[in-house]
C-alpha positions in Angstrom: 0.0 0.0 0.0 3.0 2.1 1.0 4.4 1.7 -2.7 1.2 3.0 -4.3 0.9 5.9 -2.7 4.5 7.1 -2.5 3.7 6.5 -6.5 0.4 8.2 -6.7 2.5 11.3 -5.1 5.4 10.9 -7.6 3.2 10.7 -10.7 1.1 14.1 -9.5 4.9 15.4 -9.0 6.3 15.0 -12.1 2.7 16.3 -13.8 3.4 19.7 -12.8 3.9 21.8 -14.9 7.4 24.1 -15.1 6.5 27.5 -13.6 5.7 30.3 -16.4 6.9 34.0 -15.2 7.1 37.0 -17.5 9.8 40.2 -17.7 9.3 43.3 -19.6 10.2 47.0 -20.2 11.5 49.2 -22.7 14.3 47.8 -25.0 17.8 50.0 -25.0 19.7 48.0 -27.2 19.2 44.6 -29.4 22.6 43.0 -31.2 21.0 41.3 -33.7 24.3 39.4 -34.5 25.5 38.2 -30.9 21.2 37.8 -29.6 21.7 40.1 -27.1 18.9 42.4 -25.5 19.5 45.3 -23.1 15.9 46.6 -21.6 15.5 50.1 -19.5 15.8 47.9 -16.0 19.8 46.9 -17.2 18.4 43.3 -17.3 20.2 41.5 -19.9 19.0 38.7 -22.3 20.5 36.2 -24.2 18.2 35.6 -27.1 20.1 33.1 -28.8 18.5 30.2 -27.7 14.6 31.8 -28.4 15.6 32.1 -32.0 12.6 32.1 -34.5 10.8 33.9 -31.3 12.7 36.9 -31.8 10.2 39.4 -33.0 11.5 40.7 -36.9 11.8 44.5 -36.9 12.9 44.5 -32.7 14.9 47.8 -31.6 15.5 49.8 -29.2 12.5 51.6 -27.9 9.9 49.0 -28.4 8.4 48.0 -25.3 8.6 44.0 -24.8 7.2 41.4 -22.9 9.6 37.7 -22.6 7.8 34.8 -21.2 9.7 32.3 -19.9 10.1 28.9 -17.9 11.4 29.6 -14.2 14.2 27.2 -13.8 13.9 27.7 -10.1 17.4 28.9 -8.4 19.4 28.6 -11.9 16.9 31.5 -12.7 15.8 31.1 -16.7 15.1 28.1 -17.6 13.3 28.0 -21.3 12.0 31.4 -22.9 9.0 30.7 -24.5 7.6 34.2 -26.2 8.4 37.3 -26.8 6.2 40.0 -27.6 6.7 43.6 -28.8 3.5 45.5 -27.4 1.6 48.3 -30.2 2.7 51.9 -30.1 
C-alpha cells in the first residue's frame, strides 16, 4: 500500500507543470548578431536560444514582454515568447 501511494505522489509530481513568469520593459539595445537584449531595467538577455521567437523589426525603444520557464534557483530556464507591445 505504502508503494502506491509514495507512486500516486510521484506521478502528481512530475505532472506539474514548469513554472511560467514573465519580464518586460523598454528595449535600450538589441545586437542582432551576438542575440543580445539590453531593456531600460539593465536586465540582460541572451536571445540566442529563443531564436525564431525573436520578433523581426525588434529595436530599441519598443516596449517588450519575454515569457519564460522559471528554472527555479538557476533562474531562466526555457523562454518561450516574446512580444513587442503596439505603439
Amino acid at each position: 500500500m505504502r508503494l502506491i501511494s509514495a507512486l500516486a505522489v510521484l506521478g502528481s509530481m512530475l505532472a506539474t507543470p514548469a513554472l511560467a513568469d514573465t519580464a518586460g520593459g523598454t528595449v535600450v539595445a538589441y545586437d542582432r548578431v551576438d542575440h543580445v537584449l539590453v531593456l531600460d531595467d539593465k536586465t540582460v538577455w541572451d536571445l540566442a536560444p529563443a531564436g525564431e521567437l525573436v520578433p523581426e523589426g525588434l529595436s530599441a525603444g519598443n516596449k517588450v514582454t519575454i515569457e519564460y520557464e522559471s528554472a527555479g534557483d538557476s533562474g531562466v530556464g526555457k523562454i518561450t515568447a516574446i512580444a513587442v507591445e503596439s505603439q
